[in-house]
BADO-89145 format. One record per residue (C-alpha): residue number from 1; x, y, z. Coordinates in Angstrom, 2 decimals. Layout:
BEGIN
<nr:NUM&x:X&y:Y&z:Z>
...
This chain:
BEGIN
<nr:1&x:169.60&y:105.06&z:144.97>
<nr:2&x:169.21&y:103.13&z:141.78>
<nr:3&x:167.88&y:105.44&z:138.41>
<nr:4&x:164.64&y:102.99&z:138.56>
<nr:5&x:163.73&y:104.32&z:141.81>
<nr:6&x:164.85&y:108.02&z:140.73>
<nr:7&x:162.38&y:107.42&z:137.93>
<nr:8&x:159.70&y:105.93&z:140.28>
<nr:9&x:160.20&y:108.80&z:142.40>
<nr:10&x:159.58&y:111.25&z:139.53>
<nr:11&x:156.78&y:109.59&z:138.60>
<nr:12&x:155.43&y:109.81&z:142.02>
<nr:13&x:156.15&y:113.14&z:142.41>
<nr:14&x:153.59&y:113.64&z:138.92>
<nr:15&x:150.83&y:111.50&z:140.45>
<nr:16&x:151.02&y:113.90&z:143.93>
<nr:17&x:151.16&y:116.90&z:141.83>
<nr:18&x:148.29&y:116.09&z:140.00>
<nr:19&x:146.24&y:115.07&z:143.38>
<nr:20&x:147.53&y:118.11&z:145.13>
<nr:21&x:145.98&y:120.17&z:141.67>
<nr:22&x:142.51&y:118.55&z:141.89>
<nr:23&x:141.19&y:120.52&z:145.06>
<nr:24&x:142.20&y:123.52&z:143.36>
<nr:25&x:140.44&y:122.90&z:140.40>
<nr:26&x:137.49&y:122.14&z:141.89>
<nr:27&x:137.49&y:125.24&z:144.01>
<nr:28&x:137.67&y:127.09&z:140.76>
<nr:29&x:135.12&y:125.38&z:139.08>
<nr:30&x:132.84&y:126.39&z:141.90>
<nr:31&x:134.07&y:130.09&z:142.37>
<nr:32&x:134.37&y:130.73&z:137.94>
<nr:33&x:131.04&y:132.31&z:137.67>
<nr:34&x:132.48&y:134.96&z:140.33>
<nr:35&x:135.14&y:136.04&z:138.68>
<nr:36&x:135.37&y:139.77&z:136.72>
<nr:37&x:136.21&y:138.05&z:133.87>
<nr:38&x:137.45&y:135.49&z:131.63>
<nr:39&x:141.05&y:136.92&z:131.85>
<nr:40&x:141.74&y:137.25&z:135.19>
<nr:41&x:139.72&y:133.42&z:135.72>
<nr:42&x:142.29&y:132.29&z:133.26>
<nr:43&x:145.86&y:133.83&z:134.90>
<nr:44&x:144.74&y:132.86&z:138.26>
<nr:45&x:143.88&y:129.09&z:137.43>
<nr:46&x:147.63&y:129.18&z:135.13>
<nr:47&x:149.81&y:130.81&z:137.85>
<nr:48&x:147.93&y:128.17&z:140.52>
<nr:49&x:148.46&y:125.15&z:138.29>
<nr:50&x:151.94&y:126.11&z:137.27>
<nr:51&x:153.25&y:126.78&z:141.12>
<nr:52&x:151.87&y:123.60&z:142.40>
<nr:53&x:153.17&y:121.26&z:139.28>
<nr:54&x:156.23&y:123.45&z:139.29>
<nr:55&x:157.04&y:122.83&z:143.10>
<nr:56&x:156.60&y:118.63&z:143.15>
<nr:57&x:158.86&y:118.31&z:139.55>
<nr:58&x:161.53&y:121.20&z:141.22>
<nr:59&x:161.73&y:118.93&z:143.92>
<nr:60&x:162.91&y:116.01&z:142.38>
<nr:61&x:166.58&y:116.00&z:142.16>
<nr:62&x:166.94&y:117.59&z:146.17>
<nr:63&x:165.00&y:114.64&z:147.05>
<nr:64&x:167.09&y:111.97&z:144.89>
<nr:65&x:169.86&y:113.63&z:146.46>
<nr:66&x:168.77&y:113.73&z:149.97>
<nr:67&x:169.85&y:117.51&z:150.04>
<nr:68&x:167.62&y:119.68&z:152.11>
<nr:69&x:168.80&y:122.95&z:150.82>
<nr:70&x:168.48&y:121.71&z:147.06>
<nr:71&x:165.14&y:120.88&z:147.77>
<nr:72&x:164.22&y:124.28&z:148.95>
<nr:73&x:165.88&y:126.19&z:146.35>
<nr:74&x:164.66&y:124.02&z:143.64>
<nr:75&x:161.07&y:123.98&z:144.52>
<nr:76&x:161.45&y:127.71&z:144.79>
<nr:77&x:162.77&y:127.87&z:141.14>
<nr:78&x:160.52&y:125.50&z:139.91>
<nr:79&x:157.03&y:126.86&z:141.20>
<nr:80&x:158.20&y:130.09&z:140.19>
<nr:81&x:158.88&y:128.95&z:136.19>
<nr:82&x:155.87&y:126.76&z:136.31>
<nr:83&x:153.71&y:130.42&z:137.97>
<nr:84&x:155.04&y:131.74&z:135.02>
<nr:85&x:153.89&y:129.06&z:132.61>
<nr:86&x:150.32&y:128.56&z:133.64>
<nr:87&x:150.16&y:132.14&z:133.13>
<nr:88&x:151.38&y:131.97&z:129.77>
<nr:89&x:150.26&y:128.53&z:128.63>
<nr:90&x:146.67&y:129.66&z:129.90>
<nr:91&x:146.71&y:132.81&z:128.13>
<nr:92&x:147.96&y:131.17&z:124.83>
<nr:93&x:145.11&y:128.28&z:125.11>
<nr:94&x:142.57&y:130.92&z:125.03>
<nr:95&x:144.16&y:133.00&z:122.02>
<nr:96&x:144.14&y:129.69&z:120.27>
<nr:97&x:140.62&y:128.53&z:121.38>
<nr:98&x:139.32&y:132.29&z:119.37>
<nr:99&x:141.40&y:131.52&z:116.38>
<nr:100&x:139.78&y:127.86&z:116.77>
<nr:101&x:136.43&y:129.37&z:117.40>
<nr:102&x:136.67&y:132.51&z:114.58>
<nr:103&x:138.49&y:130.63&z:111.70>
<nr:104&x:138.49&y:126.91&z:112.10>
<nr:105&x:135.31&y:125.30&z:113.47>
<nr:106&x:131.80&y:127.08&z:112.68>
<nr:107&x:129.56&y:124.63&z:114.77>
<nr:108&x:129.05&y:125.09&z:118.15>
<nr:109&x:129.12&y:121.27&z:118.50>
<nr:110&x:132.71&y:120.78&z:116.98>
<nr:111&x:134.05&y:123.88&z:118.92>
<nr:112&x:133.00&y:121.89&z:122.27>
<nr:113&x:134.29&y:118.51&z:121.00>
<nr:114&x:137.29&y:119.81&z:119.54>
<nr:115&x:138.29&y:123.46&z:119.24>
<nr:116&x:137.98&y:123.82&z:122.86>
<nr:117&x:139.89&y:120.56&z:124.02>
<nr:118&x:142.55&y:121.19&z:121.83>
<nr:119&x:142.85&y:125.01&z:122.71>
<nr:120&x:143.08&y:124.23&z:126.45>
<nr:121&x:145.67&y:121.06&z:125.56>
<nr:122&x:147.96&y:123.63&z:124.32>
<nr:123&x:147.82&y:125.37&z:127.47>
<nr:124&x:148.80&y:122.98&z:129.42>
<nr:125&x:151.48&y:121.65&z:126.87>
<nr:126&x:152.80&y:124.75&z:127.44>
<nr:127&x:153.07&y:124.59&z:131.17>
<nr:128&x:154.47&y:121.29&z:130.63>
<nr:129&x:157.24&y:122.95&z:129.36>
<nr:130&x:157.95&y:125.23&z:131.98>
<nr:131&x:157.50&y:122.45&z:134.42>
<nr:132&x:159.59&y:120.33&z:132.65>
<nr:133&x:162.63&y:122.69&z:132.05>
<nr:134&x:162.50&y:124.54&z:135.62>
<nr:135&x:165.61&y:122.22&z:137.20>
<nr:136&x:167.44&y:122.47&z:133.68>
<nr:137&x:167.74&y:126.28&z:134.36>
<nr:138&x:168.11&y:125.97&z:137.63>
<nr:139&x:171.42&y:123.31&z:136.99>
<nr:140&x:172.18&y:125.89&z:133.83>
<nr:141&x:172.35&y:122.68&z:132.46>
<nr:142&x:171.11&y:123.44&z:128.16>
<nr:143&x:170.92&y:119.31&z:128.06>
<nr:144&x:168.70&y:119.19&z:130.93>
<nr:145&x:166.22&y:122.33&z:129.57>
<nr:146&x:166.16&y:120.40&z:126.50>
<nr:147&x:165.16&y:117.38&z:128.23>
<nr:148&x:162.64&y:119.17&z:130.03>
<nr:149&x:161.34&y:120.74&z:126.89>
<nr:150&x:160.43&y:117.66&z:125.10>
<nr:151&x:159.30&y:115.95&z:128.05>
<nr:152&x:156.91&y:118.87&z:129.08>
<nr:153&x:155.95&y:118.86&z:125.46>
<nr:154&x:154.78&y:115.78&z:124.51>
<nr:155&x:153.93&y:114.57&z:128.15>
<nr:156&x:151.89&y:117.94&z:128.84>
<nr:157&x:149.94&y:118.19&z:125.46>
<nr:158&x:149.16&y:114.17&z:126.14>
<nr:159&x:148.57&y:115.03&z:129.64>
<nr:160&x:145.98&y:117.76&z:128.85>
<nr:161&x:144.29&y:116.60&z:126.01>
<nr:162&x:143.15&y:113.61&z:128.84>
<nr:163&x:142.17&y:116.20&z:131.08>
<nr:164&x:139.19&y:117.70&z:128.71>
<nr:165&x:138.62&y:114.64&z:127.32>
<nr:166&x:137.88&y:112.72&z:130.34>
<nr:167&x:134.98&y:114.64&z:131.27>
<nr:168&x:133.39&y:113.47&z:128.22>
<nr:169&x:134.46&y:109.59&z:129.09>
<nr:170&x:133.26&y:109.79&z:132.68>
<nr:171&x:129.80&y:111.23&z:133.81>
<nr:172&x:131.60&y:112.28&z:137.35>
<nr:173&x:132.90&y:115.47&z:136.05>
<nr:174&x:135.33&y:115.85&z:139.89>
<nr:175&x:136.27&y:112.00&z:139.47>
<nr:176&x:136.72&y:113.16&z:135.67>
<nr:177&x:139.42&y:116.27&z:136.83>
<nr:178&x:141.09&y:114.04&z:139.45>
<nr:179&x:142.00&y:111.85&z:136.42>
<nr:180&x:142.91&y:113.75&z:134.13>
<nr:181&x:145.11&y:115.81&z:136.47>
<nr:182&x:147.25&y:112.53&z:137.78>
<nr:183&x:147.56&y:111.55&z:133.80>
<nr:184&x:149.01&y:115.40&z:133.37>
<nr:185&x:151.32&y:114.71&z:136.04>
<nr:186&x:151.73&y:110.90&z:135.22>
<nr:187&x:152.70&y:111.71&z:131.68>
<nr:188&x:154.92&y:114.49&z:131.67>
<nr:189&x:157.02&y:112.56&z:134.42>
<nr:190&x:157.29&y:109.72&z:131.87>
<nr:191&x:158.27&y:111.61&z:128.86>
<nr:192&x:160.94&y:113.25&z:130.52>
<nr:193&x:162.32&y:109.87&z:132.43>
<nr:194&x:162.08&y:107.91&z:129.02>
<nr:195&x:163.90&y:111.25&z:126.85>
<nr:196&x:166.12&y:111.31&z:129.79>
<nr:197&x:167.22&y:107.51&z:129.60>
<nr:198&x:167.60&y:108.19&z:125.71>
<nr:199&x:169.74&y:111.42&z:126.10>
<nr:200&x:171.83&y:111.04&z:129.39>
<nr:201&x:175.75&y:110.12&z:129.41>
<nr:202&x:175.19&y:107.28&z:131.34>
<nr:203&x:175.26&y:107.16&z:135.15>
<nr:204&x:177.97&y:106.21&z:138.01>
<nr:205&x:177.17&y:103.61&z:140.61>
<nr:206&x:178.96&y:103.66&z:143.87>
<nr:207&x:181.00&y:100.31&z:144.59>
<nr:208&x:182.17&y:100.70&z:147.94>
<nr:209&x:180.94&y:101.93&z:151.56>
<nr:210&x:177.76&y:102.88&z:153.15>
<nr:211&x:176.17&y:104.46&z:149.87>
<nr:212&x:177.24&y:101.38&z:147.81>
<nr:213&x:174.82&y:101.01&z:144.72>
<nr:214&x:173.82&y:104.83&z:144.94>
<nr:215&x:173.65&y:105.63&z:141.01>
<nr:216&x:174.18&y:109.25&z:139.48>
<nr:217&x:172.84&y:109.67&z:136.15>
<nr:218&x:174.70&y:112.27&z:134.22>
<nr:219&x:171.83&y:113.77&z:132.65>
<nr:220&x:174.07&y:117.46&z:132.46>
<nr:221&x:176.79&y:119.07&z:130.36>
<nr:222&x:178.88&y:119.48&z:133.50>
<nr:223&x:179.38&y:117.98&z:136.94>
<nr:224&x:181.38&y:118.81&z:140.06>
<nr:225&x:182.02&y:115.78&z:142.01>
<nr:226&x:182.81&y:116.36&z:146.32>
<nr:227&x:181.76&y:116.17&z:149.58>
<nr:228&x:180.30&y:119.76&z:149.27>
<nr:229&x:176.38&y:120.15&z:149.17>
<nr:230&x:176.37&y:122.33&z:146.53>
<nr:231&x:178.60&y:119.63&z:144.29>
<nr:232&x:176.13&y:118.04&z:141.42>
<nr:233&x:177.54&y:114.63&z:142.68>
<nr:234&x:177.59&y:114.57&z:146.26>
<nr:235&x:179.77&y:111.79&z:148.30>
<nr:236&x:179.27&y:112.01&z:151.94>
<nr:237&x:180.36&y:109.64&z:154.42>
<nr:238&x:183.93&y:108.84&z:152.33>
<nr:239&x:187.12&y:109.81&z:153.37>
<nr:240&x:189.58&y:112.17&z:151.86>
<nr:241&x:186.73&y:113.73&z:149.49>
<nr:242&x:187.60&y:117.56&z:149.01>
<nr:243&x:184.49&y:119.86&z:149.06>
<nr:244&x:185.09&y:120.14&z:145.09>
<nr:245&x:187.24&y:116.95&z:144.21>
<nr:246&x:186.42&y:116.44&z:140.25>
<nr:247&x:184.65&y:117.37&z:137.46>
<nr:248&x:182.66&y:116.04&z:135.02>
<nr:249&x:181.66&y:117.44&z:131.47>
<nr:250&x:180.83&y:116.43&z:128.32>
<nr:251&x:183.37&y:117.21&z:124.81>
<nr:252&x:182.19&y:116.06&z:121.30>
<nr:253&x:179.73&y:113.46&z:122.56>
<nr:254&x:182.59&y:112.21&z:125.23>
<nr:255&x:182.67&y:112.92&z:128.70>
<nr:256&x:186.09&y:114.10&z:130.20>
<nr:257&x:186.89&y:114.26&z:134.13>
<nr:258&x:189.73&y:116.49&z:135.64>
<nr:259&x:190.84&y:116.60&z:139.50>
<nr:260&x:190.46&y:119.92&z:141.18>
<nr:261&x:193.49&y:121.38&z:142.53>
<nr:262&x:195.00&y:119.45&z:144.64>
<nr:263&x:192.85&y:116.46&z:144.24>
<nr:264&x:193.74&y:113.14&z:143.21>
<nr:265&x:191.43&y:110.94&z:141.21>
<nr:266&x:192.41&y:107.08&z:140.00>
<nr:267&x:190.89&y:106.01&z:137.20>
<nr:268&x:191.60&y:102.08&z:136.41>
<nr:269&x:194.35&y:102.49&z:139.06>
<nr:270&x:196.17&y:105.07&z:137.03>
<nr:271&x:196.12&y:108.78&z:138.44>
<nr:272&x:195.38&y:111.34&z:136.29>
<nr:273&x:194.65&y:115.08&z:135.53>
<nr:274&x:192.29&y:115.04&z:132.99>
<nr:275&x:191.37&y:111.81&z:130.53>
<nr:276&x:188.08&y:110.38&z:128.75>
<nr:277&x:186.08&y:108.64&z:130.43>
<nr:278&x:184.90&y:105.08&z:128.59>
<nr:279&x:182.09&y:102.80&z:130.17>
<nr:280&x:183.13&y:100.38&z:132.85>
<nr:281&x:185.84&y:102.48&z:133.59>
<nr:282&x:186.45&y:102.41&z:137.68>
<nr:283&x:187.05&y:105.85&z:139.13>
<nr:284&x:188.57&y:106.52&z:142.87>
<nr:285&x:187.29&y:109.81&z:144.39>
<nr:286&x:189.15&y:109.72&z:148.08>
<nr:287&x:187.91&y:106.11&z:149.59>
<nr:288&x:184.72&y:106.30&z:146.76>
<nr:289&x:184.71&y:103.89&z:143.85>
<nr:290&x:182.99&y:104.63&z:141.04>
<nr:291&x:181.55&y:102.73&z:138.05>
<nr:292&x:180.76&y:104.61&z:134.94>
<nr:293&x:178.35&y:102.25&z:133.08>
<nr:294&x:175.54&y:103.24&z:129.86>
<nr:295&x:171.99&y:104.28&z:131.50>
């Protein structure tokens, strides 16, 4: 799998998260006068919004990978951060919409126009973030939170200033939701593919066998390179692959790779235990060649 199709297939997985949103909201919007109370209306639309957004991002990299059991656990981690991020993101929109409402805008006209757009775009900015950084905690990978920060942030404050604003653009207020929820999901996937591209080590392409062209974009501090599932960089199908055969990390900007006990890896036909790696380097993992090229 190339990175353009891992990107295309984050950027799907925004677009489905968004659709898979817009029934909820709309149930919402029809239940809200029910509710107790503005509180509890507010936690229970965050926690919904955050699981669903949080399960299609967490699921990302098991599906890139093609590894059931990643995609499990990481849609488990990541609807559980997102949960946790519509609660809070919700809960801070409507703090701010107060202070908007109390201190900043007097009108009722400018609170509806602006105050309360931009109080609910924090909100989901918020969740954006939570979103965004769920598979960077669940890699304890501090590059890949910070990716997901930034591309939460600015995709998810983007993402849901559309949301209330379309409703004032389009006179079908559910057509209105449906788009602004796929822009939510459309943007944040963007930001953090194009912050990605811009912050990633570069990625390894497989030359040889039946996964030839597979890329890996090193988008983490560290890597462990085997046939194992649970290595970050998974070669199946290649011979003489240890469950844990390498690893990958990044030193002062460089990335290093070491064999694991044991293992041999061949880097420009030269064996070694631990060099730097520089692009268009060729790397032998077992019967796996590797090229390490920019992103």
């Amino acid at each position: 799998m190339t990175t353009t199709i891992r990107r295309l297939i984050i950027v799907s997985l925004g677009l489905l998260a968004g659709l898979a949103a817009w029934p909820i909201m709309e149930t919402l919007v029809r239940l809200q006068a029910g509710f107790p109370s503005v509180l509890s209306f507010t936690v229970l639309s965050g926690a919904l919004f955050g699981l669903v957004f949080g399960a299609f991002f967490g699921s990302a990299e098991g599906l890139i990978s093609g590894n059931t059991r990643r995609i499990r656990q990481a849609m488990l981690v990541g609807g559980g951060t997102g949960l946790l991020g519509g609660i809070v993101g919700f809960l801070v929109g409507q703090a701010a919409l107060f202070v908007l409402g109390e201190m900043v805008f007097g009108r009722a006209r400018e609170i509806t126009f602006i105050g309360l757009p931009l109080a609910r775009a924090v909100g989901w900015a918020l969740l954006g973030v939570f979103v965004g950084a769920a598979e960077g905690f669940r890699a304890r990978s501090r590059l890949k939170i910070g990716m997901g920060v930034a591309g939460g942030l600015i995709g998810g404050i983007l993402g849901g200033a559309a949301i209330e604003y379309a409703r004032f653009v389009l006179p079908g207020l559910a057509l209105a939701r449906l788009v602004g929820l796929l822009l939510f999901g459309l943007l944040i996937a963007l930001a953090y593919a194009l912050i990605e591209q811009r912050l990633s080590h570069g990625a390894l392409r497989i030359l040889n066998g039946g996964r030839k062209g597979t890329e890996f974009i090193l988008n983490q501090q560290r890597f462990t390179v085997g046939s194992s599932p649970a290595s970050d960089i998974i070669l199946t199908g290649y011979n003489k692959v240890a469950d844990t055969h390498a690893r990958i990390w990044a030193e002062d900007g460089e990335l290093q790779i070491s064999a694991a006990s044991g293992a041999e890896v061949i880097v420009n036909d030269e064996a070694v235990t631990q060099t730097r790696l520089r692009y268009e380097d060729v790397i032998r993992i077992g019967t796996a060649k590797l090229f390490y090229r920019p992103e």
